[in-house]
C-alpha positions in Angstrom: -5.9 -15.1 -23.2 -6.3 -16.5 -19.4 -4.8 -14.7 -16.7 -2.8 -16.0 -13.8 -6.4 -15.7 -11.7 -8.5 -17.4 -14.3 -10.3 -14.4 -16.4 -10.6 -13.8 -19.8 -8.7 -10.9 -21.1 -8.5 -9.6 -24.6 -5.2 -8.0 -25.1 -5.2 -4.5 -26.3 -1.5 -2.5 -27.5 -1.9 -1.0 -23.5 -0.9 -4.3 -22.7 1.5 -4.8 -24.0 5.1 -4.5 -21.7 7.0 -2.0 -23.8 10.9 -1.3 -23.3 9.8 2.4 -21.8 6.9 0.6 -19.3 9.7 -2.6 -17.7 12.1 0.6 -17.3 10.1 2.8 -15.3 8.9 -0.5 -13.5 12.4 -2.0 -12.7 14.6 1.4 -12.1 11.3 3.4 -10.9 8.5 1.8 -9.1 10.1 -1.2 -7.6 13.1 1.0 -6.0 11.1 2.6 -4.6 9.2 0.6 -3.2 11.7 -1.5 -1.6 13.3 1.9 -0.3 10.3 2.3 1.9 9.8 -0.8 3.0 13.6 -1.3 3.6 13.3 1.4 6.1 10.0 0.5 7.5 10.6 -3.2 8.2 13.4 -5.0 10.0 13.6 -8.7 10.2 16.8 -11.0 11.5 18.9 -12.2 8.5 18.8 -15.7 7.4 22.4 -17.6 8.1 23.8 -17.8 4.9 22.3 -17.3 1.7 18.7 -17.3 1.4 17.8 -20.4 -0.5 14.2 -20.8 -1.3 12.8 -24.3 -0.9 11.1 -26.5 -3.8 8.8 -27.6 -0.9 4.9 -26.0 -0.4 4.0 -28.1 -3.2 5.2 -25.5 -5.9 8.5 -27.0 -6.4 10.3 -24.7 -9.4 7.9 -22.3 -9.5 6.3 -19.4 -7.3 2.7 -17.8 -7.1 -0.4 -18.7 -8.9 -0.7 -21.1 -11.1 1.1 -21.6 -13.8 3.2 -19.6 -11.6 6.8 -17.9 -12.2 9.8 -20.0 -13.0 12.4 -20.0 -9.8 16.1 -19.6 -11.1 17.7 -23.4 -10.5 20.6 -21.0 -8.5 18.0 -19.8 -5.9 17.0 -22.9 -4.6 20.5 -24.3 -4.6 23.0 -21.7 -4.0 20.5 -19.2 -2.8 20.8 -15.6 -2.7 23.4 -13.1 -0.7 22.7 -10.4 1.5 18.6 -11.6 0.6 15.5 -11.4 3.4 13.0 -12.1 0.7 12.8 -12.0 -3.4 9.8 -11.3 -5.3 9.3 -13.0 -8.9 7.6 -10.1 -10.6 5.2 -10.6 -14.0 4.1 -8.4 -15.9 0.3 -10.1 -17.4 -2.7 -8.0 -18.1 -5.0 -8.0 -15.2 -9.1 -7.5 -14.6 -11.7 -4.8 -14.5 -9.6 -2.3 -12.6 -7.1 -4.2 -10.7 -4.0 -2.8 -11.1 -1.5 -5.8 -9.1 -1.6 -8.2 -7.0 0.7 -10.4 -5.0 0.8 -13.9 -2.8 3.9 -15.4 -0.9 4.7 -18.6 -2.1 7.4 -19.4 0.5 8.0 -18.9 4.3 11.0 -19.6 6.3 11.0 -21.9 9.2 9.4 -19.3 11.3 6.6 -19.1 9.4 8.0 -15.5 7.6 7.5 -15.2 4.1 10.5 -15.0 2.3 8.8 -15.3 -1.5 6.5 -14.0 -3.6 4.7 -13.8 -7.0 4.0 -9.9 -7.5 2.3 -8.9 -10.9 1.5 -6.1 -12.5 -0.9 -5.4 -15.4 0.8 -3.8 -18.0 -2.3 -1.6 -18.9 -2.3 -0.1 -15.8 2.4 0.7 -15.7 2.2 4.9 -16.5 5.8 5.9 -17.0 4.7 9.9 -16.4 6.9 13.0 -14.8 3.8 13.8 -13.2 3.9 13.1 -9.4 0.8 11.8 -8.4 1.1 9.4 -11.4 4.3 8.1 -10.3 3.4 7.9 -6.5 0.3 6.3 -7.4 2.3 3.3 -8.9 4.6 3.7 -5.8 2.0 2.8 -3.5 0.2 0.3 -5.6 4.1 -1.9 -5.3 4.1 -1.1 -1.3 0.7 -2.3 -0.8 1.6 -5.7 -2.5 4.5 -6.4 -1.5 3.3 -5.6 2.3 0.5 -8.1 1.0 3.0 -10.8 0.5 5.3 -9.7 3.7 2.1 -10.7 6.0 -1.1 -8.9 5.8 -3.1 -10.7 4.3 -5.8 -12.5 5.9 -4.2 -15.9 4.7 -1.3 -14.8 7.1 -3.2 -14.2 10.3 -4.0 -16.9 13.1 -7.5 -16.9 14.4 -6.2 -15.3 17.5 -5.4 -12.0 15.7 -8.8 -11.3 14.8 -12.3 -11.2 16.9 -15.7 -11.1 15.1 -19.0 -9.7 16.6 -22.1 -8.4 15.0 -22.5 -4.5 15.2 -24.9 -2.3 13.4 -26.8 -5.4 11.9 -23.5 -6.5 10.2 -20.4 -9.1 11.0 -17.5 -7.0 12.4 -14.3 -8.5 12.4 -11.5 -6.4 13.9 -7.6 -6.8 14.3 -7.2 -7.3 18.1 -3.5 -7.6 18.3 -1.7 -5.3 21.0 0.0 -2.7 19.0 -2.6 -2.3 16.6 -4.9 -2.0 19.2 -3.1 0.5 20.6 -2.6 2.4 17.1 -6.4 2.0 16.7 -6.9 3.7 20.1 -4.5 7.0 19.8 -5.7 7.5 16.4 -9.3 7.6 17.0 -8.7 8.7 20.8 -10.9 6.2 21.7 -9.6 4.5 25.0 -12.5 2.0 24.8 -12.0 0.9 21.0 -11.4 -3.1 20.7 -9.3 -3.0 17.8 -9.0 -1.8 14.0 -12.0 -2.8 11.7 -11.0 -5.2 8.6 -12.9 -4.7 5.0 -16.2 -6.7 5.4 -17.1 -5.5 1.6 -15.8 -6.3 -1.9 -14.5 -9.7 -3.7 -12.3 -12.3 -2.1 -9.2 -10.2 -2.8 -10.6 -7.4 -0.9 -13.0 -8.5 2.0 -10.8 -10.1 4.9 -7.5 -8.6 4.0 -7.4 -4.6 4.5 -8.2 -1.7 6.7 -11.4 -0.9 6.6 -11.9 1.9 3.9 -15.0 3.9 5.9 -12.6 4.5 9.0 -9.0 5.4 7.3 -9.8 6.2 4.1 -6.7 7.0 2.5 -4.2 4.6 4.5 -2.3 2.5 1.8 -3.4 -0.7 3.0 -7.3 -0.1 2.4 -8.6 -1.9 -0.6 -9.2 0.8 -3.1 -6.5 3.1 -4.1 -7.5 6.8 -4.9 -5.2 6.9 -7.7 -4.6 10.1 -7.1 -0.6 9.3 -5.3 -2.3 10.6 -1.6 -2.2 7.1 0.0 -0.3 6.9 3.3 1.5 3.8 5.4 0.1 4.7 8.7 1.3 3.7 12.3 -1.5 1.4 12.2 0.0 -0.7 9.5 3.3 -0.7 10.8 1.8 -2.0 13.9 0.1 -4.8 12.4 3.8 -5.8 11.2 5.4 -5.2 14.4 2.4 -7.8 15.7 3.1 -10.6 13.4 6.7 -11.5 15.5 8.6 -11.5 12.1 9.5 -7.9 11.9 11.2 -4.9 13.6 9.3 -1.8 12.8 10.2 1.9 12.2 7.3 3.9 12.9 9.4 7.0 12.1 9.1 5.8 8.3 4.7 5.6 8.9 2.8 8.5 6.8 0.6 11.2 8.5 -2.7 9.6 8.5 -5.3 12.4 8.6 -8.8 10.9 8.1 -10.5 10.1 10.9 -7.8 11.4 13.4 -9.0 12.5 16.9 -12.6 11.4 15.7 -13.6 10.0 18.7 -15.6 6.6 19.6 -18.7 7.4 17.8 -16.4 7.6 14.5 -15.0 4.2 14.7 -17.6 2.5 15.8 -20.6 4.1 15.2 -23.2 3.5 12.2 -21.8 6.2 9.5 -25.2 7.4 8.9 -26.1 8.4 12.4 -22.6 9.7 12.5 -23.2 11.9 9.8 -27.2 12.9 10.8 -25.5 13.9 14.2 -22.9 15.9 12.9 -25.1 18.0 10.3 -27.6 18.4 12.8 -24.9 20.5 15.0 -23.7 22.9 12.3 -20.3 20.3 11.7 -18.8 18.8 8.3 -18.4 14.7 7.9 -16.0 12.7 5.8 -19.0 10.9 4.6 -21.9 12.1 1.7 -25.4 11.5 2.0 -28.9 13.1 0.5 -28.5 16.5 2.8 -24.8 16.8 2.1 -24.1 16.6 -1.4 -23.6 19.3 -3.4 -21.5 21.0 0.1 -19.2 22.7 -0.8 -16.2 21.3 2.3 -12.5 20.9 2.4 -11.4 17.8 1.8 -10.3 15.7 5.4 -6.8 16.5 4.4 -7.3 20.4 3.5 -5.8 20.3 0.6 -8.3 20.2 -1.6 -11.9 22.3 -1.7 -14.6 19.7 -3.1 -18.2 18.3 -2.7 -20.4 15.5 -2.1 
């Protein structure tokens, strides 16, 4: 069977969306979710119900096509006490993409106010385990924060300023608070702003942190999977930059990796970085030929590991 994106996809008994797996989804994972980002983001309500609008060429339906039917009472009575609604699906998804999400609607501002989330039933774990469930946590937050604004579909041309560094296009998010997140985190007065992804497919490149420099922040493009990912300042600030939303940083994770790293850290090729750092006796987050096998703590100490 197609998915909404256009594969192929053979459907396997993991896919399919049992009682137990749209439980732990509904009363699990999504509260969550919106629990965190409740607390994280403020915007001003809408007067009035929020009534989504059958314009943006979608008309009764939200997200990719063939997209997810809008109840007829939300776009004509709307919803109470509503900033924004996601239409969630549950439809196997790709290799190993676990969700993904797009806004479908914005308000008059320009603020999304819908979305089309979906989750691949192969990949919904209900588990006691911890870092199984914090894993799926995460995975919600990260789209939904997808379809709230960061996404590179969301961000004018002013946002963003693109050089060419270390024999590669750079493209970093020049906005004033996350420049200013970028700068305290790497304490790096001089730093420009906060690298995007330049690698992976079109649902990765353009639209996250970049993984080399924060590693485990949630919105970098490839999850762990282990439950460790954190909602730094930095992405909160990206938010607060976007004029929709009122920010608490108080509700931002501890982002450890690459804190206090200096200039040479964020900007620096990671190979010299590393070379520089073995050559004085010190430890790097990164692995090459003359550190693997090394035994180090992991950059958050919990963990001893290797290359």
């Amino acid at each position: 069977m197609p998915d909404f994106q256009g594969n192929s996809v053979t459907c396997t008994a993991d896919d399919v969306l049992t009682p137990e797996k749209k439980t732990w989804l509904m009363d699990t994972i999504m509260p969550a979710a919106i629990s965190f980002l409740g607390k994280a983001l403020k915007v001003i309500p809408p007067a009035g119900n929020l009534v989504i609008p059958s314009s943006g060429g979608q008309g009764t339906t939200c997200g990719l096509s063939p997209g997810v039917k809008i109840p007829s009472t939300h776009q004509s009575t709307g919803l109470p006490n509503t900033d924004f609604v996601a239409y969630i699906s549950v439809v196997p998804t790709s290799g190993n993409t676990l969700a993904w999400a797009t806004h479908c609607r914005v308000d008059q501002d320009g603020r999304p106010i819908a979305a089309h989330v979906n989750f691949g039933p192969q990949h919904l774990q209900p588990s006691p385990k911890v870092s199984v469930r914090d894993n799926q946590v995460q995975t919600a937050i990260h789209e939904v924060m997808h379809a709230l604004g960061f996404a590179g579909s969301h961000w004018k041309a002013e946002y963003l300023k693109t050089t060419t560094e270390r024999g590669t296009t750079v493209t970093r998010m020049i906005t004033p608070s996350v420049v200013m997140e970028a700068k305290r985190h790497f304490n790096c007065s001089t730093l420009e702003g906060m690298e995007i992804e330049n690698n992976g497919g079109s649902g990765t490149a353009g639209s996250h942190w970049e993984k080399r420099l924060l590693g485990n922040e949630g919105m970098t493009g490839v999850s762990a999977g282990d439950g460790s990912a954190v909602f730094s300042t930095l992405t909160l600030a990206m938010f607060s930059d976007l004029g929709f939303y009122s920010v608490d940083y108080g509700a931002a994770g501890a982002l450890l990796y690459g804190r206090g790293r200096g200039c040479d850290f964020a900007t620096a090729n990671c190979k010299q970085y590393n070379d520089a750092l073995v050559a004085a006796g010190k430890t790097s987050e990164y692995c090459f030929e003359q550190t693997s096998n090394v035994a180090v703590c992991t950059f958050d100490r919990r963990y001893k590991g290797h290359c």
